[in-house]
C-alpha positions as CSV (number, residue, x, y, z in Angstrom):
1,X,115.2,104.8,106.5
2,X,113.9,102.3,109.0
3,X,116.1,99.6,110.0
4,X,115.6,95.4,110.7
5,X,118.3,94.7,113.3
6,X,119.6,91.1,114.3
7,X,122.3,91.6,116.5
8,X,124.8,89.1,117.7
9,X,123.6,86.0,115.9
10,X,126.2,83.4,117.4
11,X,127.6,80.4,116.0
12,X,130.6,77.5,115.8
13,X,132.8,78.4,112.8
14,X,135.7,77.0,111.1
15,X,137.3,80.1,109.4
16,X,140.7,81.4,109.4
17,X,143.9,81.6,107.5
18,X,145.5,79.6,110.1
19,X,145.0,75.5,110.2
20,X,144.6,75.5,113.8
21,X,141.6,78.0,113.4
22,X,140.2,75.3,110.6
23,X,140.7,72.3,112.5
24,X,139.5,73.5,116.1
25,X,137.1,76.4,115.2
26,X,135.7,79.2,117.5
27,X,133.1,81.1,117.9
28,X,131.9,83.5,116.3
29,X,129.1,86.5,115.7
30,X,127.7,88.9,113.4
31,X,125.3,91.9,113.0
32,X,123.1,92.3,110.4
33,X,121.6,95.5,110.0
34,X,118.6,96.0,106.5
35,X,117.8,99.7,105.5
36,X,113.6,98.3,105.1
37,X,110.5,100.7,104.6
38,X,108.8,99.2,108.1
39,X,105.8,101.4,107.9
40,X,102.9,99.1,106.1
41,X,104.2,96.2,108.5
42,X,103.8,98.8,111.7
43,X,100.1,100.0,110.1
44,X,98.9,96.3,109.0
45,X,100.8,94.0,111.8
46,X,101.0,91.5,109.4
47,X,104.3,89.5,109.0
48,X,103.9,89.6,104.7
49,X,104.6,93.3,104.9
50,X,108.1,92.9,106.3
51,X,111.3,90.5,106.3
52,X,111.2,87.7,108.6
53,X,113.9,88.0,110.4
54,X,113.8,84.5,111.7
55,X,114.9,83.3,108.1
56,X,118.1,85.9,108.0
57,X,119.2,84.1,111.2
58,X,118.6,80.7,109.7
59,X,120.3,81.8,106.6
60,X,123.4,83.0,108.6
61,X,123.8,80.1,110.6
62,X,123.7,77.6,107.4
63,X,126.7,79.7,106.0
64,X,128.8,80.2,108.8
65,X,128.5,76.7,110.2
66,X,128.5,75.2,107.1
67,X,131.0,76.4,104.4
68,X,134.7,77.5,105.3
69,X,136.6,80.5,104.7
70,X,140.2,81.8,105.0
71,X,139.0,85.4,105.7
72,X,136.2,87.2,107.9
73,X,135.6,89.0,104.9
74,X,135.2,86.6,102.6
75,X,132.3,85.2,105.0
76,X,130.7,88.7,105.7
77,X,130.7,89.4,101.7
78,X,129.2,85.7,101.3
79,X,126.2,86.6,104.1
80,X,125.7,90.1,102.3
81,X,125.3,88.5,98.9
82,X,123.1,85.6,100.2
83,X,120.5,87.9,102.2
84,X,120.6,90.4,99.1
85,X,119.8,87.6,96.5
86,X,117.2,85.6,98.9
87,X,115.1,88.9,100.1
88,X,113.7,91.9,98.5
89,X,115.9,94.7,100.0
90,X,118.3,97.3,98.4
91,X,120.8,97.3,101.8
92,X,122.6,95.6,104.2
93,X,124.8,96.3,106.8
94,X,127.1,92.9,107.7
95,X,129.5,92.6,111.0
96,X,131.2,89.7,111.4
97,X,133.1,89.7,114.5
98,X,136.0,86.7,115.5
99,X,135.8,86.2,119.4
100,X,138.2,84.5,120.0
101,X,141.1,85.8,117.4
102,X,144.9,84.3,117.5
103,X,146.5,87.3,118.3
104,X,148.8,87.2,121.5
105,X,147.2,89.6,124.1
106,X,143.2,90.0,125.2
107,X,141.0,92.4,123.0
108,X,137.0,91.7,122.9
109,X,137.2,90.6,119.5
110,X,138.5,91.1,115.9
111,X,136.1,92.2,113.2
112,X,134.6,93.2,109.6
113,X,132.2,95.7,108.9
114,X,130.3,95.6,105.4
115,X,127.6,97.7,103.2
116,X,126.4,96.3,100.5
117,X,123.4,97.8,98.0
118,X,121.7,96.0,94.9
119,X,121.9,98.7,92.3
């Protein structure tokens, strides 16, 4: 299956269990990978025959900067849910990666990774 990729859509977030993380925020960024026939759009070069990938960015922005969550998962499952309800597609692949995590030592980031289908 052919793939749309967007990766490392960035953004200012206010998510976490912690208060601190609530209050202050940090960023943030996610992968979104959509199992999508890409054929007719590759043969026909017209922008009807695929997703516009422009509105999956806009659409993950306006979640993550604009509603709160206590867990990365909660906000990865909320993208995955939006993207399959807005947008004809059967699959998504969602990453939603913390940059800068409170966990006491350096590591590049801490992160979700979820697959959801519309059955």
């Amino acid at each position: 299956m052919d793939k749309i990729i967007l990766k490392g859509i960035q953004f200012y977030g206010y998510h976490g269990v912690s208060e601190a993380e609530r209050e202050v925020g940090q960023k943030y960024a996610v992968d979104i990978e959509i199992d999508y026939d890409l054929e007719p759009a590759g043969r026909s070069d017209n922008l009807n025959d695929t997703i516009d990938y422009s509105a999956i960015f806009r659409l993950v922005i306006e979640i993550g900067t604009s509603e709160k969550f206590l867990l990365i998962e909660s906000l990865a499952q909320k993208i995955a849910d939006a993207i399959l309800s807005q947008f004809p597609i059967e699959k998504v692949l969602v990453r939603v990666k913390k940059l800068t995590p409170p966990i006491p030592g350096e590591l590049e980031y801490a992160g979700v990774e979820i697959v959801r289908e519309n059955l």
